[in-house]
C-alpha positions in Angstrom: 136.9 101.1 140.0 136.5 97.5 139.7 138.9 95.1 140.1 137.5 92.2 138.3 137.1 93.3 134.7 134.7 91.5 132.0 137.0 89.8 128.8 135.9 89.1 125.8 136.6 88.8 122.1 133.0 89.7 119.7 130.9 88.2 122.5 129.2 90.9 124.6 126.3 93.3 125.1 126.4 97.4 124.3 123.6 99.8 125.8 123.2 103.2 124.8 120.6 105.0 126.9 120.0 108.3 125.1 117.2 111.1 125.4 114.5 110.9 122.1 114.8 113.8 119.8 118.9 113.7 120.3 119.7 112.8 116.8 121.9 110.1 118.5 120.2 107.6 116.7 122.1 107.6 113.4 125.4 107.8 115.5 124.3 104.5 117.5 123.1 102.6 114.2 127.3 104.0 112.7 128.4 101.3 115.8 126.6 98.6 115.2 126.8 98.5 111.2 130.5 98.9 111.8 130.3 95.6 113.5 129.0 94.5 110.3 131.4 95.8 108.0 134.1 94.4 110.4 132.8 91.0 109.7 130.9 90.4 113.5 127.4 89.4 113.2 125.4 91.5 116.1 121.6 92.5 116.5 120.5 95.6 117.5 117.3 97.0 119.2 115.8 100.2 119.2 113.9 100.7 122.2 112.1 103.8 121.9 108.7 105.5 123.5 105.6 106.3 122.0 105.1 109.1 123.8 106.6 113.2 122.9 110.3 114.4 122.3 112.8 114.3 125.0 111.5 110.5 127.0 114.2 108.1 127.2 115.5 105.7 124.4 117.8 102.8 124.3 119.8 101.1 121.3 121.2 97.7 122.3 123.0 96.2 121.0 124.2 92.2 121.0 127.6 91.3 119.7 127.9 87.6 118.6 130.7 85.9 116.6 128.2 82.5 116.9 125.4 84.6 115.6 122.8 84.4 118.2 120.7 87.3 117.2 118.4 86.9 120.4 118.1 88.8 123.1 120.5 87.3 125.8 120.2 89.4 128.8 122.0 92.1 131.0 124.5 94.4 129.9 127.9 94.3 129.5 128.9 98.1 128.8 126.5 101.0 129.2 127.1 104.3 127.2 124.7 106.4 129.7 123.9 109.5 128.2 120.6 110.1 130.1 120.4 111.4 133.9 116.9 110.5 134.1 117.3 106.5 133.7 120.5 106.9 135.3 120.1 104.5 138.7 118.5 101.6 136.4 120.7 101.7 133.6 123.7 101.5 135.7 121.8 98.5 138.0 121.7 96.5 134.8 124.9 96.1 133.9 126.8 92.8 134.6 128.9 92.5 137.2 132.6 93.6 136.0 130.9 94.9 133.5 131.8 98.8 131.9 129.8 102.3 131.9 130.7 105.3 129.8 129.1 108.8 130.7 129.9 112.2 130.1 131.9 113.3 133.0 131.6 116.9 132.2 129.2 117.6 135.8 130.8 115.5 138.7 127.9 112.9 140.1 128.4 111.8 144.0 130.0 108.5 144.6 126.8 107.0 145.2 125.9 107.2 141.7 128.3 104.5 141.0 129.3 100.6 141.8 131.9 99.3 142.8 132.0 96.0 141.0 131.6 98.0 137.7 134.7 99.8 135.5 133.4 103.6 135.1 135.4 105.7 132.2 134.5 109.1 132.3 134.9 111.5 129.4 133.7 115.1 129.4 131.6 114.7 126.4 129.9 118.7 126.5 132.7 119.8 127.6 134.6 118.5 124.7 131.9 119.7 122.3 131.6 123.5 123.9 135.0 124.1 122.8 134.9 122.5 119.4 131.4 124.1 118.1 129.3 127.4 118.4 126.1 126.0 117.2 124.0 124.6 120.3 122.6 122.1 118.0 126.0 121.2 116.2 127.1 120.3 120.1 124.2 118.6 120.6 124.7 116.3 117.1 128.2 116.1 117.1 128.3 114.3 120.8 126.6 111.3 119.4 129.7 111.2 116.9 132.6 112.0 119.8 130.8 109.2 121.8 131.2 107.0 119.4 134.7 107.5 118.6 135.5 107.0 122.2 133.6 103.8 122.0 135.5 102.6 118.9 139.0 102.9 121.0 137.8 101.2 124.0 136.8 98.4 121.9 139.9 98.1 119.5 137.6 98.7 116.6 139.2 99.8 113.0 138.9 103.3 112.9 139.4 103.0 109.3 136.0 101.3 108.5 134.1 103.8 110.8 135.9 107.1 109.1 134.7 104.5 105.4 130.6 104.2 106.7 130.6 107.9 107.8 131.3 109.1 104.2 129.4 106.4 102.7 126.2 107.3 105.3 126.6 111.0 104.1 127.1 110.5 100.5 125.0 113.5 98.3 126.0 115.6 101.6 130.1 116.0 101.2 130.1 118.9 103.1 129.2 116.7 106.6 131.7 113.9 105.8 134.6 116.0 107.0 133.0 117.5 110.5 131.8 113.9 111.3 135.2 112.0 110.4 137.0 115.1 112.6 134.2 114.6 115.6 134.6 111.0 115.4 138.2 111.3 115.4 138.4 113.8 118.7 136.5 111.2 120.6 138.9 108.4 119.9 142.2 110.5 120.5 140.5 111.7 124.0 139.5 108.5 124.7 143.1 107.3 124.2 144.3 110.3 126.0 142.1 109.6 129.1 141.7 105.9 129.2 145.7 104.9 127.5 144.3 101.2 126.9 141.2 99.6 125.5 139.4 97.9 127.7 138.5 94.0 127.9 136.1 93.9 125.5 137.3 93.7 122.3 135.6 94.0 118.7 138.5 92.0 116.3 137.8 92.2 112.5 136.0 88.3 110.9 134.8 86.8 109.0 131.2 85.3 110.2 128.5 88.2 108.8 129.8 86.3 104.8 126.5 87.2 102.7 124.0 87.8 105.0 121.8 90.7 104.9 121.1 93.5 106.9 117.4 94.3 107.1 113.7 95.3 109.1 111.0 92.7 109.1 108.4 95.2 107.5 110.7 96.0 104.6 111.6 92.1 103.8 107.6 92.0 104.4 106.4 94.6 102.1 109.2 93.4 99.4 107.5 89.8 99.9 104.2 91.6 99.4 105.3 92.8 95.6 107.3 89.9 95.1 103.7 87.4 96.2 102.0 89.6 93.2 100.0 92.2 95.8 99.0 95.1 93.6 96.7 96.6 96.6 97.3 97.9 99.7 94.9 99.8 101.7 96.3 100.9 105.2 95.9 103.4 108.4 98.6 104.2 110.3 99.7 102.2 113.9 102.6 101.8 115.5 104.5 99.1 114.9 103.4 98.3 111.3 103.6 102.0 109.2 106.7 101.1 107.8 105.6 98.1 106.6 103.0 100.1 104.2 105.5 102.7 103.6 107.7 99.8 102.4 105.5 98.6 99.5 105.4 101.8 98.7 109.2 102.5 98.1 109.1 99.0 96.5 106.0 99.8 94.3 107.9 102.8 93.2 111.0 100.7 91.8 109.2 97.4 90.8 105.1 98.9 89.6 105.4 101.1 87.4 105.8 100.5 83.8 109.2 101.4 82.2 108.0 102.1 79.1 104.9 103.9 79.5 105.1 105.1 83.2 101.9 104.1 83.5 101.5 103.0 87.7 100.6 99.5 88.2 99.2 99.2 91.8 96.6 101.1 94.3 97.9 102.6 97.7 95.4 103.8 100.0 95.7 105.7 103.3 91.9 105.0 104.5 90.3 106.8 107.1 90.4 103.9 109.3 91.4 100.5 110.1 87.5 99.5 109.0 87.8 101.4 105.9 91.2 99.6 105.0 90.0 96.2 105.3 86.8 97.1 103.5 88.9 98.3 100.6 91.1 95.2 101.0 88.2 93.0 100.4 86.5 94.8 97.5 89.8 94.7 95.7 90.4 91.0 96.6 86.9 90.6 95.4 87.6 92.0 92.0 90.8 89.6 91.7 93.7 91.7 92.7 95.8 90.3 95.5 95.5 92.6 98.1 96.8 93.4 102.2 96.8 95.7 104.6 99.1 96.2 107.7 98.3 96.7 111.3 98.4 96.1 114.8 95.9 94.4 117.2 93.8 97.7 118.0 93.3 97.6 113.9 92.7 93.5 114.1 90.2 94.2 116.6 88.3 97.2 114.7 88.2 94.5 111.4 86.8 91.8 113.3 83.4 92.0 111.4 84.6 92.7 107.9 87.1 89.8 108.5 83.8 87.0 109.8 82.4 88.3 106.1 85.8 87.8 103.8 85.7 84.2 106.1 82.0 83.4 105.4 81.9 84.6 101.8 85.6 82.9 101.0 87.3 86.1 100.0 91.0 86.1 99.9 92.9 88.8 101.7 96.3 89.2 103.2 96.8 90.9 106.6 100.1 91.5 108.0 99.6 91.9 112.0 102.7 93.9 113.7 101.9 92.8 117.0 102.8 94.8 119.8 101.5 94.8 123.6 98.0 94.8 124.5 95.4 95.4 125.6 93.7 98.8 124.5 96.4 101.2 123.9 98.7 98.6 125.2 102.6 99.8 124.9 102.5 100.7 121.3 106.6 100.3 121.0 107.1 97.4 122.7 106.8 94.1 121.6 104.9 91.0 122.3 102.9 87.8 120.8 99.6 88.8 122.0 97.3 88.3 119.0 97.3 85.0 118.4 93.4 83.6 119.8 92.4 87.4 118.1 93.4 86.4 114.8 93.4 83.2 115.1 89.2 83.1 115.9 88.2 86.9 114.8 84.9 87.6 114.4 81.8 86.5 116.0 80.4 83.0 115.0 83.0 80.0 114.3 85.7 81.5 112.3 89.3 80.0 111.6 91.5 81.8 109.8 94.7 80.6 109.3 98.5 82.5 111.2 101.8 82.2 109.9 104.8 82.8 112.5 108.0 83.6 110.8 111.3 83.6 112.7 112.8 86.9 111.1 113.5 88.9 107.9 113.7 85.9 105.6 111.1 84.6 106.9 109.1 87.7 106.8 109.9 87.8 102.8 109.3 84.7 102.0 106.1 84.2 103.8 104.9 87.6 102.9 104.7 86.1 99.2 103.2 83.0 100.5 100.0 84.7 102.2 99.4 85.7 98.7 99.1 82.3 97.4 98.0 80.5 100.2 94.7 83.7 100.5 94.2 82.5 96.9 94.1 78.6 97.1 92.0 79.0 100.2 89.9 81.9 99.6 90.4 83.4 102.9 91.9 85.9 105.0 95.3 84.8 106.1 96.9 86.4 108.4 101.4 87.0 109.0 101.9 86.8 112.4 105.0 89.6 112.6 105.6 91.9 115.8 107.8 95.0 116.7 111.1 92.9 117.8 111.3 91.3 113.9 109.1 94.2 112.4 111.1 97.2 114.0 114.2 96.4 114.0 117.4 95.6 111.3 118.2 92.1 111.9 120.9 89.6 109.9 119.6 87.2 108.3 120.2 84.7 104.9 119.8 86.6 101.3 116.5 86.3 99.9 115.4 83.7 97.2 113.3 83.3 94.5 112.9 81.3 91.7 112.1 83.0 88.4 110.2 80.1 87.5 107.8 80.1 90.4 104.3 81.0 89.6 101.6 82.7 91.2 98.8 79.9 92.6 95.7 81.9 92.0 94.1 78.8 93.4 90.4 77.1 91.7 89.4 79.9 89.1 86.8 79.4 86.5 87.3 80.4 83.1 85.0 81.3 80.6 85.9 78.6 78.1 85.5 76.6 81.2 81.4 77.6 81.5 81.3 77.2 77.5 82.4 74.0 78.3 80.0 72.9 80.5 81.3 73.3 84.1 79.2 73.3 86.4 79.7 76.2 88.4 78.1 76.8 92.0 80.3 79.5 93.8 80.1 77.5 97.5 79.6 74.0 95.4 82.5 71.9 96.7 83.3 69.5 93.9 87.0 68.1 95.0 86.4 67.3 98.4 88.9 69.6 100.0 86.7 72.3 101.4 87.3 74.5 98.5 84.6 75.9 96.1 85.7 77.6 92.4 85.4 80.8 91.4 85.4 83.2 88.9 86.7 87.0 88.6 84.1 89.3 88.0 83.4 89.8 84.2 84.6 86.7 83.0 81.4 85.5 81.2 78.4 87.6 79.9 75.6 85.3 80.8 77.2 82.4 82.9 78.8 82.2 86.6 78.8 85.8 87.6 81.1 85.9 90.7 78.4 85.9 92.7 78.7 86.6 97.1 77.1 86.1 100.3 78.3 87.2 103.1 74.8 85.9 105.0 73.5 82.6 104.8 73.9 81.0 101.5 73.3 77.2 100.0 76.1 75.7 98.0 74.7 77.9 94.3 74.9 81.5 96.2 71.3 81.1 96.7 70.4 83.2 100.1 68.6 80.6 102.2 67.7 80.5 106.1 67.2 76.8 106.0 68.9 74.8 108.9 70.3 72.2 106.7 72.2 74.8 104.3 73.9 76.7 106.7 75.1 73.4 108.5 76.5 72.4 105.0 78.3 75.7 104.5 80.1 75.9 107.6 81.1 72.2 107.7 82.5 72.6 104.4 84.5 75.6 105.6 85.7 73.2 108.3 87.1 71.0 105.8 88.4 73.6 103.9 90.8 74.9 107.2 91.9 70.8 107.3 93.0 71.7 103.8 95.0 74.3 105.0 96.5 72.6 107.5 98.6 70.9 104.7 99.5 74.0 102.9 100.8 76.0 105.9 104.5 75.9 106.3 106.0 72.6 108.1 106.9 73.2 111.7 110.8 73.0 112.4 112.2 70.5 114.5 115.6 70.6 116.9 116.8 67.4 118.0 118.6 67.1 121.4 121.9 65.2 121.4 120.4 62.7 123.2 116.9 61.2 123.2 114.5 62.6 125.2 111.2 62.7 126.4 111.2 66.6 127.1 110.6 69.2 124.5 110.2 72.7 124.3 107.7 74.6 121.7 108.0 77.7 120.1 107.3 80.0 116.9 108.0 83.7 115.8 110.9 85.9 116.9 110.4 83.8 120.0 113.2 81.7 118.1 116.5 83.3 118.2 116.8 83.5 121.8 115.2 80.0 122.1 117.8 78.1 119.9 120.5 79.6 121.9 118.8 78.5 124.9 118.1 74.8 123.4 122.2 75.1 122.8 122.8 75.9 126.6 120.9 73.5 128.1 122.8 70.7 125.9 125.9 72.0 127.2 124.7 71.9 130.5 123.7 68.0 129.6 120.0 68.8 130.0 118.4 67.1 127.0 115.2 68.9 125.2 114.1 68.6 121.8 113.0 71.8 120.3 110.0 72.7 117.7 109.2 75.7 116.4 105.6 76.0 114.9 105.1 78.0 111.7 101.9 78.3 111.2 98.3 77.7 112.3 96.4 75.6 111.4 99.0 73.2 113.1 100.5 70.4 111.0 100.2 66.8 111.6 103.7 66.5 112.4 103.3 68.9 115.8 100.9 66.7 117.0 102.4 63.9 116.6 105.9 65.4 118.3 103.5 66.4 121.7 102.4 62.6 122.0 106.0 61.4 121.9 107.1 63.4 124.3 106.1 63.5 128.1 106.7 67.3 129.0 106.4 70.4 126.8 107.0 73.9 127.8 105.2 76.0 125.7 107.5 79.0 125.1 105.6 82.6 124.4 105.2 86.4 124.9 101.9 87.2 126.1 100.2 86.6 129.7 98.0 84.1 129.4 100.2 81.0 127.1 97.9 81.5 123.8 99.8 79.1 121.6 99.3 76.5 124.9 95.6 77.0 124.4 95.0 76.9 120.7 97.4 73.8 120.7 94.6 72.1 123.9 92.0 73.4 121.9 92.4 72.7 118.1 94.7 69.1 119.2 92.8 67.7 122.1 96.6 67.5 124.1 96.4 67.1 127.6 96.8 70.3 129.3 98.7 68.8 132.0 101.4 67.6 129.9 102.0 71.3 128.5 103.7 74.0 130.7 103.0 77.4 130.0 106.2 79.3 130.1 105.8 83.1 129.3 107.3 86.3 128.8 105.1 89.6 128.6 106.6 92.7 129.8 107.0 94.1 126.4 110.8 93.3 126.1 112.3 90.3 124.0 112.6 87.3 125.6 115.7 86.2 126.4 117.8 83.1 126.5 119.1 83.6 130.2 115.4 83.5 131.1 114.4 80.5 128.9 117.5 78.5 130.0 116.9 79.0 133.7 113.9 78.6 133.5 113.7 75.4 131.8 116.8 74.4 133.7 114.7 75.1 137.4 112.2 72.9 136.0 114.3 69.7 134.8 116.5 69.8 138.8 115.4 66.5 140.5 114.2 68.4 143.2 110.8 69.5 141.0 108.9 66.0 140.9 105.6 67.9 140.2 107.0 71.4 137.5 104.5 74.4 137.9 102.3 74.7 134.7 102.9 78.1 134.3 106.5 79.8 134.6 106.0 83.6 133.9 109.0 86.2 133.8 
């Protein structure tokens, strides 16, 4: 047993490491939603595999009375409940640090360390006696555990017994086995153990209004809320319950109270080509329309997506990224789409990305896609992956102004033509890049919604001449400078002191980097902070680079992505940008951004590496 023992009041890290198919899922999300109800802000993560029934699965969760939701690093008290990851779960746990396991089978001394607190509690044991059923042993563990857990960390028992009959409301009959499972783990636990230990969840006041929610249901509800009436999927890990969300949604929101009648199209397609087909012919016909996928999908729509580019078809794609390439790791996360979607298709395409930082963000620019597809005429991509997508995560209510209207962006109408407009569907006649267009059937003789998806002058005409096809595609180059204005503005973090030394970042890269930017000012190591939002990059994130002699350029994927869009598309010096990456398919953390960066900045590195890899 250790003698130095970690302290601390709502400020740590929990691990479970569970078996899949152990039902101890539910049991693990009681815990940290009882943080919630206790007033403690704290993110969890699933970590789960892809692969059959009976692989190892984690749920961490981080426990922050400041609110960092990012990932921070190591763990500060492991609830082991798998043999098989035994030997690394136990290496990663902090030093002083706690681990829980079922003590019912005695493990060697080697198993444990010495600079870690182990509290043993014979978990089957415990659940032999008290049950008959295998699987009732099996279920009501997760439960036990968790009551144990809940004394150990001087939680209210109350508002655990409160959640458990609110989390089995319709099913009375479990409230009572749960509350008395839950209760034999905390008076063992106190039997065993006689104290908590040094970690200590105290009721507060910091979670106020915030909500609790997964990126691919704020998405989806962005989705209805942005007018989408379409949605044409096929199923990938991690961005099914994104569809399945607009579903649910469609359900409550879509269907006409007064007549029943259904007001929206949901499509499980054969395939990802199929979806985005459908997507387009829907778009086409003037419906706002999306589908949801991952990059495998992204890189089977490639050709359909050059054609909604080159024909100026709106269409919304919401891209759950997770790691790459091929098959990748389908449940783990990373930021490894960005040059894929950012150029798909062969030719010169440029779509335009938008990185939000978390649910909110996944709401609100889930509606914006909508408009943006519209004013643009043009896929437009939401940049999400598994860590926002995936998981339940706090975050600001949602907003929405009644007034707010739908920008269906430069339609014709037909007392338009009767009036005389002068309609050519690739004719640019505001100088922004951006033709009108009319829905089908909106006259009988004039401006059909007409559209080429091969070469084309500025009337729909189909041409092969030189001069027509430069025109199009320069015009669709002025049309993306358009966008640029339209996409949303980057944010910007001011150290406490000036500084010529900044840091770049975008996505759900940004919860673990803000805690990092707060770190390093503690530490008195001054870097300004920016986190992009969306592609094509504002004025403003140019202008930030040349003010500033060093960037690292903070990202999950191998090869630095947002590093070589930003060379590419801003003509910055590559020397003055220093790749700093992530990739193994777990969040990034602030512990690795804050020494990393903080390595860099020591006098000792006159000439910093321009690539800093995890």
């Amino acid at each position: 047993m250790s003698s130095r023992r970690l302290s601390a009041v709502n400020d740590f890290v929990v691990k479970f490491a569970n078996v899949n198919g152990s039902g101890s899922a539910s049991a693990n999300a009681l815990f940290a939603k009882s943080l919630l109800r206790m007033g403690v802000p704290c993110a969890p993560r699933n970590i789960f595999p892809s692969n059959i029934q009976g692989l190892p699965t984690w749920y961490e969760v981080r426990v922050s009375e400041a609110g960092w939701l990012g990932a921070r690093g190591g763990v500060d008290f492991m609830i082991q409940m798998n043999p098989q990851t035994w030997d690394k779960d136990v290496a990663s746990i902090e030093p002083g640090g706690y681990l829980f396991y079922d003590s019912t089978r005695a493990l060697p001394k080697s198993k444990f360390r010495d600079d870690v607190t182990t509290l043993g509690l014979p978990l089957t044991e415990i659940c032999n006696a008290a049950y008959k059923d295998p699987r009732q042993r099996q279920l009501f563990k997760n439960i036990v555990y968790v009551g144990a857990l809940s004394f150990l960390l001087s939680m209210d028992a109350e508002t655990i017994e409160t959640l458990i009959a609110e989390q089995f409301k319709g099913k009375d009959k479990l409230i009572a086995p749960n509350v008395e499972a839950f209760r034999m783990g905390r008076e063992r636990a106190k039997e065993t153990f006689g104290e908590p230990i040094g970690l200590v969840v105290r009721k507060s006041d910091q979670v106020g209004d915030k909500i609790f929610i997964e990126g691919n249901s704020a998405a989806s509800l962005g989705a209805v809320y942005g007018g989408a009436t379409v949605c044409a999927w096929y199923p990938i890990t991690p961005s099914t319950s994104l569809a399945e969300g607009f579903t649910r949604w469609c359900k409550k929101f879509r269907i006409d109270a007064a007549t029943g009648e259904q007001r929206f199209a949901i499509v499980q397609a054969e395939d990802e080509l199929a979806s985005i087909g459908m997507v387009l012919g829907a778009a086409w016909n003037g419906a706002r329309a999306f589908t949801s996928t991952s990059g495998p999908g992204i890189s089977l729509m490639s050709e359909f997506l050059g054609l909604a580019y080159f024909a100026e078809i709106p269409a919304v794609l919401f891209n759950v990224q997770r790691a790459g390439p091929s098959t990748g790791m389908p449940t783990r996360t990373q930021q490894c789409d960005v040059l894929a979607c950012a150029y798909a298709s062969h030719g010169d395409t440029k779509h335009v990305l938008l990185f939000p930082e978390d649910p909110y963000e996944a709401f609100e620019f889930g509606a914006q896609a909508f408009d943006l597809a519209d004013r643009l005429q043009t896929p437009v991509f939401v940049m999400l992956d598994l860590d926002i997508g995936m998981n339940e995560r706090l975050c600001k209510p949602f907003e929405w102004d009644p007034n707010r209207k739908l920008d269906r962006g430069k339609v014709v109408t037909a007392e338009m033509l009767e009036n005389g407009f002068e309609f050519g569907r690739y004719l640019d006649v505001d100088g922004d890049g951006i033709a009108y267009r009319t829905y089908p059937g909106t006259h009988p003789t004039k401006g059909a919604y007409f559209t080429r998806g091969s070469s084309h002058d500025r009337y729909a005409r189909y041409t092969e001449d030189g001069a027509a096809y430069v025109d199009s595609v320069e015009r669709l180059l002025k049309k993306h400078a358009t966008a640029r204005t339209l996409v949303p503005a980057p944010q910007m973090i001011d150290a406490a002191q000036p500084t010529k030394t900044g840091a770049l970042f975008y996505g759900s890269t940004s919860p673990a980097m803000q805690e990092a930017l707060s770190m390093l000012n503690k530490d008195g190591l001054q870097v300004d902070g920016l986190r992009a939002r969306g592609f094509p990059f504002a004025d403003e994130i140019k202008a930030w680079i040349e003010r500033h002699d060093q960037i690292f350029v903070v990202e999950q994927n191998r090869d630095g992505q947002l590093r070589t869009l930003l060379t590419a598309e801003l003509g910055i010096d590559p020397a003055k940008l220093v790749s700093m990456v992530h990739f193994d398919g777990s969040p990034i953390t602030a512990r690795f951004i804050h020494g990393a960066i903080s390595k860099a900045l020591q006098p000792a590195n006159v000439e910093p590496r321009r690539r800093i890899a995890s």
